[in-house]
C-alpha positions in Angstrom: 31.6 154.8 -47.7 30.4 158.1 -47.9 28.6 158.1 -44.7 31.1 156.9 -43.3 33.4 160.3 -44.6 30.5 162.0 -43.0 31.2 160.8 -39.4 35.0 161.2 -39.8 34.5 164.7 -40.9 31.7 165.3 -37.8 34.0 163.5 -35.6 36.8 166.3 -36.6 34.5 169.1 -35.9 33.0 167.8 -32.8 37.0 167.1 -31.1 38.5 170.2 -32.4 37.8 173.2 -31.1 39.7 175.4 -34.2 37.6 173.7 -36.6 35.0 176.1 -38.2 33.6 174.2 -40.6 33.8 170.8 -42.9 35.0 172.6 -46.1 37.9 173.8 -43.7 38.2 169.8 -42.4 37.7 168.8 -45.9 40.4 170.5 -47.6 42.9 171.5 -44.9 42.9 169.3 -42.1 45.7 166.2 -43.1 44.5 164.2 -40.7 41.1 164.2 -42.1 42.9 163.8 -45.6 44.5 160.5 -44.2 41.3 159.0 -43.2 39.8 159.6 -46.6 42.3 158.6 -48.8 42.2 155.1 -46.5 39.0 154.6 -47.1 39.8 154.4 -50.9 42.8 152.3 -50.7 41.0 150.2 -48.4 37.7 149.7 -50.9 40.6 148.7 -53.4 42.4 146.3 -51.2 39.0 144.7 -50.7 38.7 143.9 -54.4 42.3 142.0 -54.3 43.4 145.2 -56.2 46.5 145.5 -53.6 49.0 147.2 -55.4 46.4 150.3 -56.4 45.7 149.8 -52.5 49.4 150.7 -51.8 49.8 152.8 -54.2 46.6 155.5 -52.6 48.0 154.8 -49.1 51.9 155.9 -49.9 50.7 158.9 -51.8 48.5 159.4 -48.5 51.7 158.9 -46.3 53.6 161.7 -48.5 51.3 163.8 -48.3 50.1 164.1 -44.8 52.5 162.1 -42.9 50.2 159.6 -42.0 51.2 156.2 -42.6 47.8 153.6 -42.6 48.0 150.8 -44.3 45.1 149.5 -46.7 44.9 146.6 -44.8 43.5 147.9 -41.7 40.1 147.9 -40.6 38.5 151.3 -39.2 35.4 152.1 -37.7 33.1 155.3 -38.4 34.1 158.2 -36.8 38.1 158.2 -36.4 39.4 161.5 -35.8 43.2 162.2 -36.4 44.4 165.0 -34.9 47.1 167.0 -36.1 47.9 164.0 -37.8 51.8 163.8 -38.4 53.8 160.8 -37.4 50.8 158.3 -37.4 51.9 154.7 -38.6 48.7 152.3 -38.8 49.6 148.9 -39.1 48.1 146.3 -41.4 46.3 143.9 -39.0 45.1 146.7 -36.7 41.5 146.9 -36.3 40.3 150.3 -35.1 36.6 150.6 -33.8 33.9 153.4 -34.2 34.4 156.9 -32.5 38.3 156.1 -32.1 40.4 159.8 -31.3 44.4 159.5 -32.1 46.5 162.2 -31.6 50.1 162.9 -33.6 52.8 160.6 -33.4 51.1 157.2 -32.5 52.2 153.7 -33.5 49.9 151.0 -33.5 52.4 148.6 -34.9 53.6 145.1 -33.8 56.6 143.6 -32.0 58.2 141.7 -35.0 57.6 139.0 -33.0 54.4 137.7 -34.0 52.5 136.5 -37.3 49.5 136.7 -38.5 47.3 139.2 -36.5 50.1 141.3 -35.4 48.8 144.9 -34.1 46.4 146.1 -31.9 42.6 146.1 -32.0 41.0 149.5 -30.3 37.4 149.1 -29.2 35.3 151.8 -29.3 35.7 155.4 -28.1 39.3 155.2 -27.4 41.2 157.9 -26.9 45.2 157.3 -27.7 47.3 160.2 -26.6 50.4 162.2 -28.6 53.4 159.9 -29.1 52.0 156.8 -27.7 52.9 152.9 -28.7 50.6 150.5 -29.0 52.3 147.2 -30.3 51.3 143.5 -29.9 48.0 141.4 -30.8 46.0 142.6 -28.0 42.6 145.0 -27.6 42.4 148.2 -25.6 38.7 148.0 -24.7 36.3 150.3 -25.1 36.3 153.7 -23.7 39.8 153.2 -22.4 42.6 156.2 -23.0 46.4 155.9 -23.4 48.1 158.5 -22.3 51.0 160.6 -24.2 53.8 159.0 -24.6 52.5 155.2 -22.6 53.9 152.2 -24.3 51.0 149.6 -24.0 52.6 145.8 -24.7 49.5 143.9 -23.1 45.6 144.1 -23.1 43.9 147.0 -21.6 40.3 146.5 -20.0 37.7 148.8 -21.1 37.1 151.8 -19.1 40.6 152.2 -18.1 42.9 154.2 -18.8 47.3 153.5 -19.6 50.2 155.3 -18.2 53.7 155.0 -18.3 56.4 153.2 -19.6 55.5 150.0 -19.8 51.9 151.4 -19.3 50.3 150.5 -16.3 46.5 150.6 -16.1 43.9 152.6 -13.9 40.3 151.7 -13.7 37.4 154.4 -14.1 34.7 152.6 -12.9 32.7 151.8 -15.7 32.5 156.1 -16.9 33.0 157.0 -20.3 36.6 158.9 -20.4 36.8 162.6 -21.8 38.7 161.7 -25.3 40.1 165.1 -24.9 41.2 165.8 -21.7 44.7 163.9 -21.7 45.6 166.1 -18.1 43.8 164.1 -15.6 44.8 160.6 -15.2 45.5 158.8 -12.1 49.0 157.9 -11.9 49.2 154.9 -10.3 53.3 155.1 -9.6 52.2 158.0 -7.4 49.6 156.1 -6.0 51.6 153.6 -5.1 54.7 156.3 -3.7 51.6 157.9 -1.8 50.6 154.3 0.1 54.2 153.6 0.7 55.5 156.8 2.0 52.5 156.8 4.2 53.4 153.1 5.4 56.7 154.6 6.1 55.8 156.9 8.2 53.1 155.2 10.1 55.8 152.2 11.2 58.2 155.9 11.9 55.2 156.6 14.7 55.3 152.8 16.1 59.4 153.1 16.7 59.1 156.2 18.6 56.5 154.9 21.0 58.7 151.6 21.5 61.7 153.6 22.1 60.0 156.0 24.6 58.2 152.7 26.6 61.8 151.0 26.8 63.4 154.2 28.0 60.4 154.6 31.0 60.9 151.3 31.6 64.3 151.6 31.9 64.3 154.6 34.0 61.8 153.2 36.7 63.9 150.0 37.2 66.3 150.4 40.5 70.0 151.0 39.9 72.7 148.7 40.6 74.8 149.4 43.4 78.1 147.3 43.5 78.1 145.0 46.8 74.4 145.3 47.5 73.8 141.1 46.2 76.9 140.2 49.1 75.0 142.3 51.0 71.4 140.9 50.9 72.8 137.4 51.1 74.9 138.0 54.3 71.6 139.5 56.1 
């Protein structure tokens, strides 16, 4: 356990840049708090001593304003920043070197039993005010973006956006957990190859139109009389 404390609290200093030093993460930062005082009620639940478990994490929850519940399982290394607004559900599995930023929800539909939130592989990046609900894995090194929605799996090294989130590969590159800027949208994308579509079939019409009007121009015009004409001669 207490190496484990040790990579949550290097994790905190390594993705924030205004923290100084780990008595300042240690005493101050509630996210931080959050993560520690799960890993107690989660050593408790462990032992089948659920209701100390509970106990712990609701203290935890006033507190900080992070809601995880004993019953989840979390890698080394989860950083919470800012941590307000963080509900954790029970069957949510969290791997090692996770980043969450304030006001996520990895919760479940209602719909399910049994294993019924998410499972983050490792090095994910989840972005401020982001849902992930369902029974499903976002694979490693993938990012959600602020304020995506995920309802199905995620591949690893990709990254969701939008509402339902829609996913963009990386190629195989570990994400930056902290840039949450530069993601490829793929709604533009798609505008972008439509628009251009649009205006490529635009170009075809105007050719068509301008070889019916030559055509049109260099065909003789009709004089009344001139068929009685020809036939007579």
């Amino acid at each position: 356990m207490f190496k484990t404390l040790k990579a949550d609290l290097d994790a905190v200093l390594q993705r924030d840049p205004a923290a100084r030093n780990r008595m300042e993460v240690w005493l101050l930062y509630s996210g931080y708090k959050a993560v520690r005082k799960y890993r107690r009620a989660h050593w408790f639940y462990l032992h089948n001593m659920k209701f100390i478990a509970r106990y712990l994490s609701q203290r935890a929850r006033n507190k900080t304003g992070v809601e995880i519940h004993p019953g989840a399982t979390i890698g080394k290394g989860l950083a919470i920043d800012h941590g307000m607004g963080v509900v954790i559900g029970e069957t949510t599995v969290i791997g090692d070197n996770c980043l969450i930023y304030q006001n996520v929800t990895l919760g479940g539909t209602g719909k399910d039993t049994g294993k019924r939130h998410p499972t983050l592989g490792d090095n994910v990046m989840v972005g401020s005010g982001a849902k992930v609900l369902g029974p499903f894995k976002v694979g490693d090194n993938s990012r959600v973006a602020a304020g995506a929605v995920v309802l199905s799996e995620i591949p690893p090294n990709c990254t969701a956006v939008g509402v339902p989130a829609r996913v963009v590969r990386i190629n195989g590159v570990r994400p930056d957990l902290l840039d949450q800027i530069h993601y490829s949208d793929p709604v533009a994308q798609e505008l972008c190859r439509m628009h251009n579509e649009i205006q490529m079939l635009g170009n075809e019409v105007m050719h068509l139109k301008k070889a019916v009007n030559k055509s049109s121009a260099e065909q003789k015009p009709y004089e009344p009389g001139r068929d009685n004409q020809e036939e007579r001669k």
